[in-house]
N, CA, C, O and CB atoms as a CASP TS submission, in Angstrom:
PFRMAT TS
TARGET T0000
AUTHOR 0000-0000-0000
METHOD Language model
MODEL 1
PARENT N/A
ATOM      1  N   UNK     1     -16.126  20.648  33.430  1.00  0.00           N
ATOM      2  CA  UNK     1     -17.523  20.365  33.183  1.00  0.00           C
ATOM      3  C   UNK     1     -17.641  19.413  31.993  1.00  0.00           C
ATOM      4  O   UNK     1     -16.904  19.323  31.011  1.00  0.00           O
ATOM      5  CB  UNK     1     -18.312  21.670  32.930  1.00  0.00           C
ATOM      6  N   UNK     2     -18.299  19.000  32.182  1.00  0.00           N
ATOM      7  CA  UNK     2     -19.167  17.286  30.800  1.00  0.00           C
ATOM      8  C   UNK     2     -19.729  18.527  30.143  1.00  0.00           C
ATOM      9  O   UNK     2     -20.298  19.533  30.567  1.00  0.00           O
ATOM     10  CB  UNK     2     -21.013  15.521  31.561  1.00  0.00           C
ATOM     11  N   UNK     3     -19.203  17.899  28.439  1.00  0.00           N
ATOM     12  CA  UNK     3     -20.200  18.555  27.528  1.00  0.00           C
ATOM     13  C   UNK     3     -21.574  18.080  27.854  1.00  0.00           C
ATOM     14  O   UNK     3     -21.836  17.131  28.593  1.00  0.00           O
ATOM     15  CB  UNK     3     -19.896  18.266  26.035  1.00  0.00           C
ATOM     16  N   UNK     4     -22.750  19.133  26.980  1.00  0.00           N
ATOM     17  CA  UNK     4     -23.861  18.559  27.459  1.00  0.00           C
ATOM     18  C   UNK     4     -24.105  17.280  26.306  1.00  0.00           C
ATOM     19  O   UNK     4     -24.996  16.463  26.541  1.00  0.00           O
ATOM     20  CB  UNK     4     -25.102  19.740  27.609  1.00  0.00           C
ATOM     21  N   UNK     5     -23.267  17.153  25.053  1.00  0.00           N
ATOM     22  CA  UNK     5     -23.444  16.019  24.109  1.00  0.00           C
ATOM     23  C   UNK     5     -23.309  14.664  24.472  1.00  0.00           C
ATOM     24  O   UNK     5     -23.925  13.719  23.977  1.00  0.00           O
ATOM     25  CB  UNK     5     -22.633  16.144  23.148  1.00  0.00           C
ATOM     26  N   UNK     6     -22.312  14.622  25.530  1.00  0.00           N
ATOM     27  CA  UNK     6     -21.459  13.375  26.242  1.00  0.00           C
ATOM     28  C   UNK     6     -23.034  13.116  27.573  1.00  0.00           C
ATOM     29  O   UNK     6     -23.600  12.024  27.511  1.00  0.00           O
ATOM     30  CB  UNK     6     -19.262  14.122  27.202  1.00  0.00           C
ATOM     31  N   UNK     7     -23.353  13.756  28.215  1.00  0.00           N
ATOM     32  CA  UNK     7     -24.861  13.731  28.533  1.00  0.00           C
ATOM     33  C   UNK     7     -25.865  13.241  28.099  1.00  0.00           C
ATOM     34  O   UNK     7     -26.607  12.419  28.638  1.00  0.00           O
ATOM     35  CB  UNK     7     -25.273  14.548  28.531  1.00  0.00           C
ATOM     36  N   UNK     8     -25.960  13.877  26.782  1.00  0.00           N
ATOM     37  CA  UNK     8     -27.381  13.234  25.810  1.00  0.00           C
ATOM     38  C   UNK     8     -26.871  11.966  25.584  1.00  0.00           C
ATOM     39  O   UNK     8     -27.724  11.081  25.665  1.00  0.00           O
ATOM     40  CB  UNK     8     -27.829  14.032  24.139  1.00  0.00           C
ATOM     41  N   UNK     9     -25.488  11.519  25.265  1.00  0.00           N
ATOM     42  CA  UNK     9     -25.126  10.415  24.759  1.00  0.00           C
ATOM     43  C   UNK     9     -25.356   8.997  26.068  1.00  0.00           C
ATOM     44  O   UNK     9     -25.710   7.822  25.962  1.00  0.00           O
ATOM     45  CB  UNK     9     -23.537  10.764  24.210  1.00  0.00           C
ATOM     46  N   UNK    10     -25.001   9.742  27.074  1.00  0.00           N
ATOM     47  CA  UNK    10     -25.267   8.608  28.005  1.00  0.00           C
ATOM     48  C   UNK    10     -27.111   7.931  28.122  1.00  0.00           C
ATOM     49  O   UNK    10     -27.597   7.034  28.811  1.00  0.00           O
ATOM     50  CB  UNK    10     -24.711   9.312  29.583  1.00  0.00           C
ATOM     51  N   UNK    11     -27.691   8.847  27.127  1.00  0.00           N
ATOM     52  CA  UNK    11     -29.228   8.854  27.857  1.00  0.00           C
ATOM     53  C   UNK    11     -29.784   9.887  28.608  1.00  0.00           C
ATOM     54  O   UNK    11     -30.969   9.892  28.942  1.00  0.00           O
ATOM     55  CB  UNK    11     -29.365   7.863  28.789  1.00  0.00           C
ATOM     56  N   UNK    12     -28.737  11.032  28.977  1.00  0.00           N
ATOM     57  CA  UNK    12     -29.652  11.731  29.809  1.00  0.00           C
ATOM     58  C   UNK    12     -30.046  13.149  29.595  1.00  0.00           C
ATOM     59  O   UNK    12     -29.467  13.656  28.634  1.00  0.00           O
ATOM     60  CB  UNK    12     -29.184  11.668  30.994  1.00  0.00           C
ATOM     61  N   UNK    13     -30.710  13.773  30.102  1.00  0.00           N
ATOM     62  CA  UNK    13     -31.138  15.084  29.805  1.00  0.00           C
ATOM     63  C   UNK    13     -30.650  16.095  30.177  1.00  0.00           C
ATOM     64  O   UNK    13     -30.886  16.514  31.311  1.00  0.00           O
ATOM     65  CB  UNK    13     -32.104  15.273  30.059  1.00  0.00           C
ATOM     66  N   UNK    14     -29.526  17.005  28.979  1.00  0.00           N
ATOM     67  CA  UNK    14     -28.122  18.028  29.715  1.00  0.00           C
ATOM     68  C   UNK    14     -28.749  18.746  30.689  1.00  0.00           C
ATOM     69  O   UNK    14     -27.915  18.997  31.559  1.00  0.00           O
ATOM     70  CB  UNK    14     -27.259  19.285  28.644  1.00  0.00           C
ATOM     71  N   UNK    15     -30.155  19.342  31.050  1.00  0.00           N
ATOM     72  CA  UNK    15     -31.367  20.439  30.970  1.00  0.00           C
ATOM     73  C   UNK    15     -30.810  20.049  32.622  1.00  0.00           C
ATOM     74  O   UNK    15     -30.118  20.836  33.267  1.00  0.00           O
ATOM     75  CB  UNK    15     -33.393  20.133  30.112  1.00  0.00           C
ATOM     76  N   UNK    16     -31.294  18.580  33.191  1.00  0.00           N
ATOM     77  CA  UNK    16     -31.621  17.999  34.581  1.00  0.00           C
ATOM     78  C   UNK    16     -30.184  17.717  34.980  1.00  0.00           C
ATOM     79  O   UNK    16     -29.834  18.236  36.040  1.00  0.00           O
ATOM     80  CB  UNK    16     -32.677  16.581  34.615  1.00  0.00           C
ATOM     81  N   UNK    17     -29.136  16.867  34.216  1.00  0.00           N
ATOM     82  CA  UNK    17     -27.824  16.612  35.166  1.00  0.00           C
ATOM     83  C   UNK    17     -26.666  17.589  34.154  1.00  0.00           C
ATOM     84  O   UNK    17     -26.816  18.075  33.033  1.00  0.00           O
ATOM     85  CB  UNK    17     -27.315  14.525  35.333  1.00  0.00           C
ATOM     86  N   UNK    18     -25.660  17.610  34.967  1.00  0.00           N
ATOM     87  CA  UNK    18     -24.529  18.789  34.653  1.00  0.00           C
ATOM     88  C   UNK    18     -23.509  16.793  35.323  1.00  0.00           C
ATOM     89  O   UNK    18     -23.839  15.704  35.792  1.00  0.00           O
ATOM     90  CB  UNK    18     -24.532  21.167  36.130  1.00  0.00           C
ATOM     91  N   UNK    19     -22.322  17.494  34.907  1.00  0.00           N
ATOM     92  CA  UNK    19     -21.229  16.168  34.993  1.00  0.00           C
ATOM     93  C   UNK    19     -19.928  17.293  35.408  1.00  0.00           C
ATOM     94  O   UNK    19     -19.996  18.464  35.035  1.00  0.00           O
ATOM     95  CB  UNK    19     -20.934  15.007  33.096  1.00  0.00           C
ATOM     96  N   UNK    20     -18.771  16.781  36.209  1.00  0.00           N
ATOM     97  CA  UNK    20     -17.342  17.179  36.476  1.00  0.00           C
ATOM     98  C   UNK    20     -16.338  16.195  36.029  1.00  0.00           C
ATOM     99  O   UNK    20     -16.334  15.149  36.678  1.00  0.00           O
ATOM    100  CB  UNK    20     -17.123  17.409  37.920  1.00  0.00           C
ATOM    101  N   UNK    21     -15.447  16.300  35.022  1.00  0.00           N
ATOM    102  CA  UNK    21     -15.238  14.953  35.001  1.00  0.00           C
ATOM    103  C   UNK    21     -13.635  15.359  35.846  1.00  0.00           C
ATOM    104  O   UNK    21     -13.335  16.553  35.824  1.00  0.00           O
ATOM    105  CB  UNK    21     -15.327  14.092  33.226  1.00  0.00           C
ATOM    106  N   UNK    22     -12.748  14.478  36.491  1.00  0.00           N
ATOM    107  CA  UNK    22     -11.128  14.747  36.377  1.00  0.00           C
ATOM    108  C   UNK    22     -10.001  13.403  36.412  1.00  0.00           C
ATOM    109  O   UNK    22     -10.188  12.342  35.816  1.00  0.00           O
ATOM    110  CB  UNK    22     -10.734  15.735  37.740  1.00  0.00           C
ATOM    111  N   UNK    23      -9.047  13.667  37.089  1.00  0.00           N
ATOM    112  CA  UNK    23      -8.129  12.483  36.667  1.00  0.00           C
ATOM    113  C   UNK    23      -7.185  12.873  36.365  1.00  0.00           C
ATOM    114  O   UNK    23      -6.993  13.865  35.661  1.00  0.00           O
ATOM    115  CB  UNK    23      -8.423  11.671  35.731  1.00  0.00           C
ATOM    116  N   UNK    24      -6.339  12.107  36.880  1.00  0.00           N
ATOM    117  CA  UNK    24      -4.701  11.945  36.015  1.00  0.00           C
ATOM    118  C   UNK    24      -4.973  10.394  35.434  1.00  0.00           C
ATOM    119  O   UNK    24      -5.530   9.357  35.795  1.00  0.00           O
ATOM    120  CB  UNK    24      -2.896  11.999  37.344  1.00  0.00           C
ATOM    121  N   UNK    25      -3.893  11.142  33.812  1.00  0.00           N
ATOM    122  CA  UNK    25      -3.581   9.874  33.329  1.00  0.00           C
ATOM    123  C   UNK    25      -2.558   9.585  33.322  1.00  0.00           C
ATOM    124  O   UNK    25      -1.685  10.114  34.010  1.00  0.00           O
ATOM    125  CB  UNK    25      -3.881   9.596  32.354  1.00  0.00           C
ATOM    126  N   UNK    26      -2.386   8.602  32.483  1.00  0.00           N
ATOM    127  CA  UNK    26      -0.451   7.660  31.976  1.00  0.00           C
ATOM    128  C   UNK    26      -0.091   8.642  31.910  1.00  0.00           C
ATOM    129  O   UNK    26       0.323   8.978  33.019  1.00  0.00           O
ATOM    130  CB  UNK    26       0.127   6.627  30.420  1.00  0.00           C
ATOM    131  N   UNK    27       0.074   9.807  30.818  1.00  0.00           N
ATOM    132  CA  UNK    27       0.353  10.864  30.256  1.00  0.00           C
ATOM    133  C   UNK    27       1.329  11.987  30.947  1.00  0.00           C
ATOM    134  O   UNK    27       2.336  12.625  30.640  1.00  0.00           O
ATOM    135  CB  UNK    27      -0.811  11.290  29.983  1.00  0.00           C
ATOM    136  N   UNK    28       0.610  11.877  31.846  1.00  0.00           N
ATOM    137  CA  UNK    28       0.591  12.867  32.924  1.00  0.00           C
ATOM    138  C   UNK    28       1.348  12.657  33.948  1.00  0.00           C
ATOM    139  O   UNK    28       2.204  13.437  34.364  1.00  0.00           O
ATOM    140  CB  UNK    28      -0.551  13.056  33.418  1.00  0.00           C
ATOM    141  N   UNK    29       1.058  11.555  34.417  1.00  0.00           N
ATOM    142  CA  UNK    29       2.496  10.611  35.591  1.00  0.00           C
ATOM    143  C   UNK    29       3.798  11.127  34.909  1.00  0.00           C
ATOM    144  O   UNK    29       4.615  11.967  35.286  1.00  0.00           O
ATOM    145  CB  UNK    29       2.587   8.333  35.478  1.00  0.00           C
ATOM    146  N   UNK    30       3.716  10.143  33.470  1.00  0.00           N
ATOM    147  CA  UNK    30       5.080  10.060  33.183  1.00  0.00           C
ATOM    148  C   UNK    30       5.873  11.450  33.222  1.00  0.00           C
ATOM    149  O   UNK    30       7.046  11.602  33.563  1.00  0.00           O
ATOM    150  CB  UNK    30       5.194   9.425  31.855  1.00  0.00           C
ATOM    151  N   UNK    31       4.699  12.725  32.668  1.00  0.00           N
ATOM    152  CA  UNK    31       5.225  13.868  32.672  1.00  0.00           C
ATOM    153  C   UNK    31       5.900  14.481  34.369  1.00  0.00           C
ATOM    154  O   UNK    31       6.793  15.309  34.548  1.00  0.00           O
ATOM    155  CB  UNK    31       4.030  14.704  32.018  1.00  0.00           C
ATOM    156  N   UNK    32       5.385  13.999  35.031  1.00  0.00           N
ATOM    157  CA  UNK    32       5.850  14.047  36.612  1.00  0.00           C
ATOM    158  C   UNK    32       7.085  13.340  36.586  1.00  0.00           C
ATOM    159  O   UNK    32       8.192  13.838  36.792  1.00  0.00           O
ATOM    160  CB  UNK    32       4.795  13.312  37.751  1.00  0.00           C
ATOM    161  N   UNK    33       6.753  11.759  36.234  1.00  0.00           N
ATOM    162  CA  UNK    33       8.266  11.480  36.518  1.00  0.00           C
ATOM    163  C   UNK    33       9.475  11.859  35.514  1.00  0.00           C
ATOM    164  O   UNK    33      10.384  12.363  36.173  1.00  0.00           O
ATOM    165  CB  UNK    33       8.372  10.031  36.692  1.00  0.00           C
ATOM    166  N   UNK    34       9.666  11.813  34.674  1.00  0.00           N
ATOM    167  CA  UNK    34      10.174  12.677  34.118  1.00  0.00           C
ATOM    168  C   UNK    34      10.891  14.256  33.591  1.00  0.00           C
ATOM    169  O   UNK    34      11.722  14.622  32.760  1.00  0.00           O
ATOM    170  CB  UNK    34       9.828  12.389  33.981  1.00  0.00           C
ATOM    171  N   UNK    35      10.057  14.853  34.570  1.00  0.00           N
ATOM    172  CA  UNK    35      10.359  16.302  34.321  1.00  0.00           C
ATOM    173  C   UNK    35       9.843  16.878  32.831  1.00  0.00           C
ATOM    174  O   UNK    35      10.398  17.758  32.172  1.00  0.00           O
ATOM    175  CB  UNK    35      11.984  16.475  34.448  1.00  0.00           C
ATOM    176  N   UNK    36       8.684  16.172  32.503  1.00  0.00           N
ATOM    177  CA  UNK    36       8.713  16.915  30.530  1.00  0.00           C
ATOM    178  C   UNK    36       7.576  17.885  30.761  1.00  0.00           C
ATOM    179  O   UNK    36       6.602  17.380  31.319  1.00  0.00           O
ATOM    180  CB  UNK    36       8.128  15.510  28.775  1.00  0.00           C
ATOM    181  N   UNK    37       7.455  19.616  30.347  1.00  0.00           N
ATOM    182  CA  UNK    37       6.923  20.168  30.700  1.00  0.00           C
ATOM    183  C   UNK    37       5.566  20.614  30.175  1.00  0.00           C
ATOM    184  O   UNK    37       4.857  21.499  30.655  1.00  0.00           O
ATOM    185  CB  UNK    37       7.615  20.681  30.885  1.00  0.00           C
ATOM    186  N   UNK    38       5.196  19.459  28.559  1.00  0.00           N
ATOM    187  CA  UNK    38       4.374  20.163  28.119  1.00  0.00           C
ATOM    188  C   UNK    38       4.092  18.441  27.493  1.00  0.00           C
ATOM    189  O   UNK    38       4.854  17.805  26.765  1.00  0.00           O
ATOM    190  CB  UNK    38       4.758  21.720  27.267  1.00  0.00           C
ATOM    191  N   UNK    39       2.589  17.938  28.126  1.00  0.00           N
ATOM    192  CA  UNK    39       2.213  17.026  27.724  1.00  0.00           C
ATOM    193  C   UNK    39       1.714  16.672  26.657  1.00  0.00           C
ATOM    194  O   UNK    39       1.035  15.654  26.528  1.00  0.00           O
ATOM    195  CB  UNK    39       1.785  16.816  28.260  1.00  0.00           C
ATOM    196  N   UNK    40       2.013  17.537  25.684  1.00  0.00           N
ATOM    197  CA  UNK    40       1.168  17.109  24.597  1.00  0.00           C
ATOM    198  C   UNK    40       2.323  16.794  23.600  1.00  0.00           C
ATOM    199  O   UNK    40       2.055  16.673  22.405  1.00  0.00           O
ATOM    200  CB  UNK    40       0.015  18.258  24.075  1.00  0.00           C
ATOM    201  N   UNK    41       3.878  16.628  24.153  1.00  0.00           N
ATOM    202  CA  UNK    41       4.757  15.902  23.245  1.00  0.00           C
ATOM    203  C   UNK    41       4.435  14.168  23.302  1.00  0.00           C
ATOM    204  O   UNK    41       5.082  13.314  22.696  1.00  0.00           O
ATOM    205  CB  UNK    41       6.372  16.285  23.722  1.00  0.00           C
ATOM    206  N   UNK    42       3.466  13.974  24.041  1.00  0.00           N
ATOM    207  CA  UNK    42       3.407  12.604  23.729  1.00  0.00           C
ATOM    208  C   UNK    42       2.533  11.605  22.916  1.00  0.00           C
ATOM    209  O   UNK    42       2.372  10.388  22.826  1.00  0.00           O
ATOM    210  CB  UNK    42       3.379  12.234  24.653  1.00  0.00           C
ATOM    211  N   UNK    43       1.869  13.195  22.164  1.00  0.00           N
ATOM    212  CA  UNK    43       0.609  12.804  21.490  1.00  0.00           C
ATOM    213  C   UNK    43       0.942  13.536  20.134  1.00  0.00           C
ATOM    214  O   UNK    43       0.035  13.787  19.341  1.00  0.00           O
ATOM    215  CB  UNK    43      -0.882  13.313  22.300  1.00  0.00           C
ATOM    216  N   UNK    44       2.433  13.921  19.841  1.00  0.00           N
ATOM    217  CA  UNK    44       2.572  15.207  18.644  1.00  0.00           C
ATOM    218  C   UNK    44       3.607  14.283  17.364  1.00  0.00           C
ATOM    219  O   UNK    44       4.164  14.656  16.331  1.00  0.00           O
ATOM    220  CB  UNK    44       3.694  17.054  19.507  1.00  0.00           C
ATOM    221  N   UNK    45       3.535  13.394  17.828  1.00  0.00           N
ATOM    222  CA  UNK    45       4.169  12.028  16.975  1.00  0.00           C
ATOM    223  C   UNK    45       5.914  11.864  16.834  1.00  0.00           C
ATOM    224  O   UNK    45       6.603  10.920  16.448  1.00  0.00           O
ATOM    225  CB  UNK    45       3.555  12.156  15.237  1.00  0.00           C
ATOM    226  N   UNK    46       6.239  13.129  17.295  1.00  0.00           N
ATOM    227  CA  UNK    46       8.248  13.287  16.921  1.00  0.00           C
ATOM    228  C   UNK    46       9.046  11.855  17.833  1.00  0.00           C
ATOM    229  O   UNK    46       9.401  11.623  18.988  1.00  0.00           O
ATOM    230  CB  UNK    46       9.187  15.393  17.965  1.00  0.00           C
ATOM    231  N   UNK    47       9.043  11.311  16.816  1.00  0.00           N
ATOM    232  CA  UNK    47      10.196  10.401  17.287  1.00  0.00           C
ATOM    233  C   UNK    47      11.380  10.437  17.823  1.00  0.00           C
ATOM    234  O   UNK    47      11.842   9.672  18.670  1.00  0.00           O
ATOM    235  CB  UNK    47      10.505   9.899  16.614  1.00  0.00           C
ATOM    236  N   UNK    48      11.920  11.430  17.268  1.00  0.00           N
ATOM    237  CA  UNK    48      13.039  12.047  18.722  1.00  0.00           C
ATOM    238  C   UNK    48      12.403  12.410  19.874  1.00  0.00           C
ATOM    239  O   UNK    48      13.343  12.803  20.565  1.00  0.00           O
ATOM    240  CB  UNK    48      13.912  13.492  18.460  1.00  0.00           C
ATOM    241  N   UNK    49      11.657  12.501  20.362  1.00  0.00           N
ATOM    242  CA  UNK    49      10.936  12.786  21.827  1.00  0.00           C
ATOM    243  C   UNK    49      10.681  11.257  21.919  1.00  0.00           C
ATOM    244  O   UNK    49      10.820  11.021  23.119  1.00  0.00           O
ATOM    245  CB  UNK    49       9.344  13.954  21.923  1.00  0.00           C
ATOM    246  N   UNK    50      10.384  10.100  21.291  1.00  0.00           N
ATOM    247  CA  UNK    50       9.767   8.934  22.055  1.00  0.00           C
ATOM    248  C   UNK    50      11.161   8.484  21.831  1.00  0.00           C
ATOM    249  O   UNK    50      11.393   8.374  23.035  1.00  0.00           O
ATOM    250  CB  UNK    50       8.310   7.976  21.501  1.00  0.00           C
ATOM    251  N   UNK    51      12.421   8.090  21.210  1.00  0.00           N
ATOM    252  CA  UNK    51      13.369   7.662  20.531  1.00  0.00           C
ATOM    253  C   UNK    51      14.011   8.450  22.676  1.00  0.00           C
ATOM    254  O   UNK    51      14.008   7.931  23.792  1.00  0.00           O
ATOM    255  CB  UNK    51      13.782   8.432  18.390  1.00  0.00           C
ATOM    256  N   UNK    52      14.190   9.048  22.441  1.00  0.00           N
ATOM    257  CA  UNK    52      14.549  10.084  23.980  1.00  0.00           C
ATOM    258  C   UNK    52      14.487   8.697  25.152  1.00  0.00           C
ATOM    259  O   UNK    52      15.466   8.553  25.884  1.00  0.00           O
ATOM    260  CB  UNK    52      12.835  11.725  24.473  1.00  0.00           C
ATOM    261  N   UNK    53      13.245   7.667  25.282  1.00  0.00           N
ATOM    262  CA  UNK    53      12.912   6.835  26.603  1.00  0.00           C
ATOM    263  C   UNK    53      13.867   5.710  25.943  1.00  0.00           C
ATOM    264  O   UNK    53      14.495   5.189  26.865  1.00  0.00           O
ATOM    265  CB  UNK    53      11.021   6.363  27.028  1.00  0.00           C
ATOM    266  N   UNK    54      14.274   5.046  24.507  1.00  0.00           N
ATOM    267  CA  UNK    54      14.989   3.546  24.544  1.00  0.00           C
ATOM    268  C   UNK    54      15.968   3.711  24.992  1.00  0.00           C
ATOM    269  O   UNK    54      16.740   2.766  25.153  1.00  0.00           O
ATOM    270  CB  UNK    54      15.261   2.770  23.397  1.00  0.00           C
TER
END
């Protein structure tokens, strides 16, 4: 579900529309191709985990 802030922000009124948002990202592929089981090593800064792809 869309916060209702991301709502007001577009202009509209949380009260009248509700939002779903989904998606895969980059993030997320790579974690597929790869086999890495917890996506948030790619956002947790350790350079031995990015140092891991050269």
């Amino acid at each position: 579900m869309v916060h209702p802030n991301v709502i007001t922000n577009a202009g509209l009124d949380p009260k009248e529309w509700s939002g779903f948002a989904r998606g895969i990202g980059v993030s997320r592929l790579a974690a597929l191709r790869y086999g890495i089981k917890d996506i948030r090593y790619f956002t947790n800064g350790d350079l031995r985990f990015a140092k891991s792809f050269s």
